[in-house]
N, C-alpha and C positions, 0 to 999 in steps of 0.2 A: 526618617527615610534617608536621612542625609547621611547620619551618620552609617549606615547599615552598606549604604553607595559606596562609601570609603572603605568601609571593611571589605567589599567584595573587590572592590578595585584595588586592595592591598595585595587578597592572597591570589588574585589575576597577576600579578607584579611578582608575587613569591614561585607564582607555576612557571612562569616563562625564564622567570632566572635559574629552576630547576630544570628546564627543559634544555636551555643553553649550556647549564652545567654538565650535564648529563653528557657520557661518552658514548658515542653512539660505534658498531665494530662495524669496519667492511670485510674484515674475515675473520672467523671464528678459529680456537682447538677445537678438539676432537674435547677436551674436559669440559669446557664453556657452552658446547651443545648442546649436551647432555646432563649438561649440571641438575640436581632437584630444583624446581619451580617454588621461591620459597614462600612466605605466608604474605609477605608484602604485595605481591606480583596479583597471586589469589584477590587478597585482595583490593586492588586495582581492577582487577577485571571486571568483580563481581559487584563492584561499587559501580564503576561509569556503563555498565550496562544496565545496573538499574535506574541510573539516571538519565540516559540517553534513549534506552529503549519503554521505558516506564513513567519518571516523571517527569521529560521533558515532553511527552506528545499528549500526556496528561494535560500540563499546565497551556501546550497550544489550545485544547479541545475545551478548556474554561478559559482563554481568552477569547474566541469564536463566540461561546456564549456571553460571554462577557460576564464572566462567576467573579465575583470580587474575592474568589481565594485563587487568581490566576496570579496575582503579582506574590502574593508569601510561597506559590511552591513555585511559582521560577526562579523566587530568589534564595530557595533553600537547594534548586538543581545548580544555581550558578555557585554555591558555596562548596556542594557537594563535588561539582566536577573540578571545581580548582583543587581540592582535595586528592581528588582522583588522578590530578595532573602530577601531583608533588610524589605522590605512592607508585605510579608510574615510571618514574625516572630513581625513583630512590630504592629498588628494588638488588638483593643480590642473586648469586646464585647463578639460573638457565640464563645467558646470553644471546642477542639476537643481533641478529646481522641487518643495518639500515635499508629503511624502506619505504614502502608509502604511509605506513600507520604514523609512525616519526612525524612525517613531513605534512601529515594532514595534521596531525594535533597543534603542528604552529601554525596552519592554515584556520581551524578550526577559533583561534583567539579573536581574528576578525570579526567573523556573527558574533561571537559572547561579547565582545566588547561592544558592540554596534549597537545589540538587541539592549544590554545593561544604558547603555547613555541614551538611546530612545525612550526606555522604558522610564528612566529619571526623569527625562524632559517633556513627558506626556504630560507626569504626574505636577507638571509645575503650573499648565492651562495657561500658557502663554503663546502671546503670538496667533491668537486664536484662526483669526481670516488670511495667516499668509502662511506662514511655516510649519503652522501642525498639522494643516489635513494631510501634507504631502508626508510628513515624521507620522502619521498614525497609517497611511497607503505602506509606505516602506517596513514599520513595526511588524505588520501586516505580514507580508512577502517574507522577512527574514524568519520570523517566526515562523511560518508552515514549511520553510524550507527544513527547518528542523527536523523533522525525522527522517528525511532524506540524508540529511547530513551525517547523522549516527547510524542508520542503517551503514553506508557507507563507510564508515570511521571502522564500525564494529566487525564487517566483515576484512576489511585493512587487521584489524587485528586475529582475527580468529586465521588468515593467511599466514601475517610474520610468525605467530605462536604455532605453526606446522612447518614453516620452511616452506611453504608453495609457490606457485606459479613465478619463478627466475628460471632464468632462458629461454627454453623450446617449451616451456610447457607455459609463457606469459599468454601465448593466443587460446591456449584451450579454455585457461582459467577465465579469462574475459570474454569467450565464450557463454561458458556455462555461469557464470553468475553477473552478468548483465541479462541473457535473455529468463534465468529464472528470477533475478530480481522482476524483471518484467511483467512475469504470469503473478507473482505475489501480488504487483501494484494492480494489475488488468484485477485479481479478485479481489482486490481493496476498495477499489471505485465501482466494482459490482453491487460489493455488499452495502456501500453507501448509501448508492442511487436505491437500494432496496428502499432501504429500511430510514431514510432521510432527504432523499434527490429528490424523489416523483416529484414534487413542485419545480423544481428547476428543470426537469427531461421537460414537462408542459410550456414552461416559459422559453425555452430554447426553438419549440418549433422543430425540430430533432429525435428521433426514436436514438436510444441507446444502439442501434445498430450499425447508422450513419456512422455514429463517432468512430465506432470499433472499428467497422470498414476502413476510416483513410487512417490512425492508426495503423492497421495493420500492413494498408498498402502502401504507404512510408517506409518502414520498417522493412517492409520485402525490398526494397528497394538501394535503399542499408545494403543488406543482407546481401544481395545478387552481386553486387561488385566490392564486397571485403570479404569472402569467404576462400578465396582463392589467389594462392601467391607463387611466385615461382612458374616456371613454362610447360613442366609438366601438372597432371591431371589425375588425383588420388580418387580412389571411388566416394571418400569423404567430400573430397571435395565441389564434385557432382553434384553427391546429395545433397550438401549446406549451401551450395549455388541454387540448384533447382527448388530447394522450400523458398530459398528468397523468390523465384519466380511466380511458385503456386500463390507467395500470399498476397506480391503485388497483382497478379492477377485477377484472383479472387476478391481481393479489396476493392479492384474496378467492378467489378459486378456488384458487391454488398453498397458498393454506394448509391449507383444506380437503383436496386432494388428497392432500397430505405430511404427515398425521396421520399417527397409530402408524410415524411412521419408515419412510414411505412410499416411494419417489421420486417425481419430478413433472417433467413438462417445461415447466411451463406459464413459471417465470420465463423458462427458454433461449424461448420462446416470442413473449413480450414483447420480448427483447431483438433478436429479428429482426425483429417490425412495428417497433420502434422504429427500428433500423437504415435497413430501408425507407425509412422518414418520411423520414428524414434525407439517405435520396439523394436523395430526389425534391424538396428544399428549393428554394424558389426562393432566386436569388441575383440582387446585383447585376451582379457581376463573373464574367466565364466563368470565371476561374481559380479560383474563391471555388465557382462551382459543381461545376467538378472535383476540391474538396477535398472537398467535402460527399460526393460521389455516393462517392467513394473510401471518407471514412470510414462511410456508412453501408453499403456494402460489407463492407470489412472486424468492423461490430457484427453484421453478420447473421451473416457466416462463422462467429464467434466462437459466437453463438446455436445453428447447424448443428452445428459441433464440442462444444457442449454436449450438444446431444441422442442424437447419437451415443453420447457419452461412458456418458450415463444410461444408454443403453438397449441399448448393445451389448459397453461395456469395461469402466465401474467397479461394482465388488463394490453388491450389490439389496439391497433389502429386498423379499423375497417371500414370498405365502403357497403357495408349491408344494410338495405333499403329494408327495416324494420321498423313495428310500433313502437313510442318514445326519440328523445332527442337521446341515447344514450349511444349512436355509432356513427357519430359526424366522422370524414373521412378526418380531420385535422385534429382530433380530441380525444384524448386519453380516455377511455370509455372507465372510469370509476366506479360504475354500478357493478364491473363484472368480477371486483375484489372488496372481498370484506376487509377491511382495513383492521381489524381488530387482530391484536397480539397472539391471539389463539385459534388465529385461521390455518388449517391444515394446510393450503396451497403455500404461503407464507414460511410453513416448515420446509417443504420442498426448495423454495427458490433461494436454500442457503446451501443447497448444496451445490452449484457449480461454482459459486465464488468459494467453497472451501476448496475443493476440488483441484481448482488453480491454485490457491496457495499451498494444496500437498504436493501440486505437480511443480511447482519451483521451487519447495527445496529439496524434492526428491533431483531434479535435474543441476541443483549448486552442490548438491552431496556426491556428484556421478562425475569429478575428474579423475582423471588416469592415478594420480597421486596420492587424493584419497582413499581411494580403493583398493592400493596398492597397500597404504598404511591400513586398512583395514583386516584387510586379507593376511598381511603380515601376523595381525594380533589375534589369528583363529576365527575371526568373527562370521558367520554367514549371513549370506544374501536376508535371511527372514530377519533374523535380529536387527540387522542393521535397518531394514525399509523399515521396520513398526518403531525404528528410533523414531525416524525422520517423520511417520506419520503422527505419533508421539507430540514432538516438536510442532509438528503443522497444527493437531487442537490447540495447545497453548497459542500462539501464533494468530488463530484466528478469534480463540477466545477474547485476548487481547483487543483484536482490530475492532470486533463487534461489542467489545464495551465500550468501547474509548467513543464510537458511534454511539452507543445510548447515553454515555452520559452526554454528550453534544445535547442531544432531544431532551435531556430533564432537568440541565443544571443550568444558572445566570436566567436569561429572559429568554430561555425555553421552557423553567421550571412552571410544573403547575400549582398557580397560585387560588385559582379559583373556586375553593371549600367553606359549605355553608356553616355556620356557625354550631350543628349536628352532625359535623363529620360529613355529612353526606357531599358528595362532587356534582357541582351544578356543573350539567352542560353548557356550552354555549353553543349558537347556531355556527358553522359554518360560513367564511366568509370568499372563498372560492372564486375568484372572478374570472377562470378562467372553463370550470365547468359548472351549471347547473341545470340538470334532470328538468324537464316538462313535465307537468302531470298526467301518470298512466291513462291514457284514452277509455278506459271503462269508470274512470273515477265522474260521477253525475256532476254536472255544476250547481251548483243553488238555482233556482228558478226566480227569474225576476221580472216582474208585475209591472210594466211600465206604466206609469203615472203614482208607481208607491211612493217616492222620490219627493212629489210635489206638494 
């Protein structure tokens, strides 16, 4: 282990003196712009994207379970990306003019190094009752920060490798891919709470709606006083003022609504005027506008399939004075979803968490810039949205593996097989619901003095 510590903290040592090496341009020719992207650059890309968007959220998702194959692939991501750091900088050929990708990859040696000497000093089990539990709290933290981090890094690069958002076009682009990183994350902890949370949504005391609600009316609230700069008054700017108001609005009411563990439809609600809003965007470009009208299309559907959801497929919170304990006003009613992998409702309630994840990155593929580059290269409006929805299966495919394997690998796997193959049940240990028996179930009849 020791020695394997020092190998990676060598070519940590070799990436940052390549990074320092490395000339970075504040202006480009016209030859060095345009230059061919040569095999080195390639791949660099296609190496730390696999590692950042593959086996680093991989190796987070078996240390959660606690898979003891989480420390060999973080530490074959930490070899791979110092790799990736040295290929990076040692690239010839298309030139790029400094930026945030640059400036985050030195920002970025912080967590690796952090994560590398917690993850050493874990494995040393010292110091047990004072400095580790706070080194395994922090191990913790920097690790799940991780995919945040590459998300981040990777879109940083996929910007310097087009030349985007410098100048007047910085607010659009921080625009459009903060609030579609946003819908990605909003369907990422959709799909979690699906198919992994419901134990936490019961222990919280919280309907998934609450949360969404002051999310959202946070965010409006964001929204309502940075959308608008300068003294005069653009019809953009109207409308990206006034969504900040609808949502803080409406987030006051969804909170309200989804008290005592309510449900609510009012966020799915919002996310369809929002959706709306968004088709109905003016644009410069026709192509620009059939991106828009598409993705606000697909935020409403997404909205529609939420309401749905609420109100005709996933388990209520209701005060309905029926036989059985299964509709306390406080208690996830569990009887009214089959919990089994091949329940049709189940196939339904994947579709608004997909939904958001097509609607954001239909809306980070929708700046003036891109579209402009697109438009340039013959491409039409169809081709281009069945890219991006393309992109968004993989994407989600992705997000909902990385969720099962959570559920099946380390101390979620299923251990308990009888010695004939056969899978023994176990009872259920639930202590925050369990069923009364059906009132037509007879009781045993009991003979008092049988006893004595």
């Amino acid at each position: 282990m020791a020695r394997g510590s020092a190998l990676l903290s060598a070519l940590l040592l070799l990436s940052a003196w390549s990074v320092a090496a490395h000339k970075h341009h504040d202006e480009l020719t016209e030859e060095q712009a345009n230059a061919p992207v040569d095999t080195i650059l390639w791949l660099h890309i296609f190496l730390q994207a696999a590692v950042w968007g593959i086996l680093f959220p991989t190796g987070m998702v078996l240390g959660l379970s606690r898979s003891r194959w989480h420390v060999p692939l973080q530490s074959v991501g930490f070899a791979l990306t110092a790799g990736g750091y040295i290929l990076g900088h040692s690239h010839k050929g298309r030139a790029f003019l400094a930026g945030a990708h640059g400036k985050m990859a030195n920002i970025l040696f912080v967590p690796i190094a952090l994560q590398l000497f917690l993850g050493v000093y874990l494995k040393l089990h010292i110091h047990e009752q004072t400095i580790r539990p706070w080194a395994v709290r922090l191990h913790g933290v920097v690790g799940k920060a991780y995919p945040i981090l590459g998300w981040v890094q990777m879109l940083f690069g996929a910007i310097t490798f087009g030349g985007y958002c410098r100048g007047d076009n910085l607010g659009q682009c921080l625009a459009h891919y903060i609030m579609g990183s946003g819908f990605i994350a909003y369907g990422t902890i959709m799909a979690i709470l699906l198919l992994v949370g419901e134990a936490w949504v019961r222990r919280s005391g919280r309907s998934p709606d609450w949360w969404d609600s002051w999310v959202i009316m946070l965010w409006g609230i964001v929204n309502t006083f940075t959308e608008h700069r300068g003294s005069s008054w653009s019809v953009k700017d109207m409308q990206h003022t006034i969504l900040g108001v609808l949502w803080w609005a409406g987030g006051i009411l969804g909170i309200w609504l989804s008290r005592n563990n309510q449900r609510s439809v009012v966020p799915a609600l919002i996310i369809i005027l929002t959706g709306w809003a968004m088709s109905d965007h003016a644009q410069a470009l026709m192509l620009s506008t059939k991106v828009h009208a598409i993705f606000g299309y697909t935020l409403m559907s997404a909205g529609l399939a939420r309401i749905i959801e609420i109100c005709f497929v996933a388990p209520k919170y209701t005060q309905e004075v029926v036989q059985g304990d299964s509709h306390s006003e406080h208690t996830l009613d569990g009887s009214r979803e089959d919990q089994s992998q091949s329940n049709p409702s189940r196939a339904f309630r994947h579709l608004p968490p997909f939904l958001l994840v097509a609607s954001g990155l239909l809306f980070m593929s929708a700046t003036d810039e891109e579209l402009h580059f697109v438009n340039d290269q013959g491409m039409d409006h169809v081709t281009y949205i069945l890219i991006m929805f393309s992109t968004a299966f993989i994407l989600y495919a992705l997000i909902v593996s990385l969720i099962n394997l959570y559920a099946t690998s380390g101390r979620n796997a299923t251990t308990a097989v009888s010695g004939d193959g056969a899978i023994e049940l176990t009872e259920s240990s639930n202590k925050w619901y369990a069923p009364v028996p059906a009132t037509d179930v007879e009781p045993a009849n009991h003979v008092i003095g049988d006893d004595d």
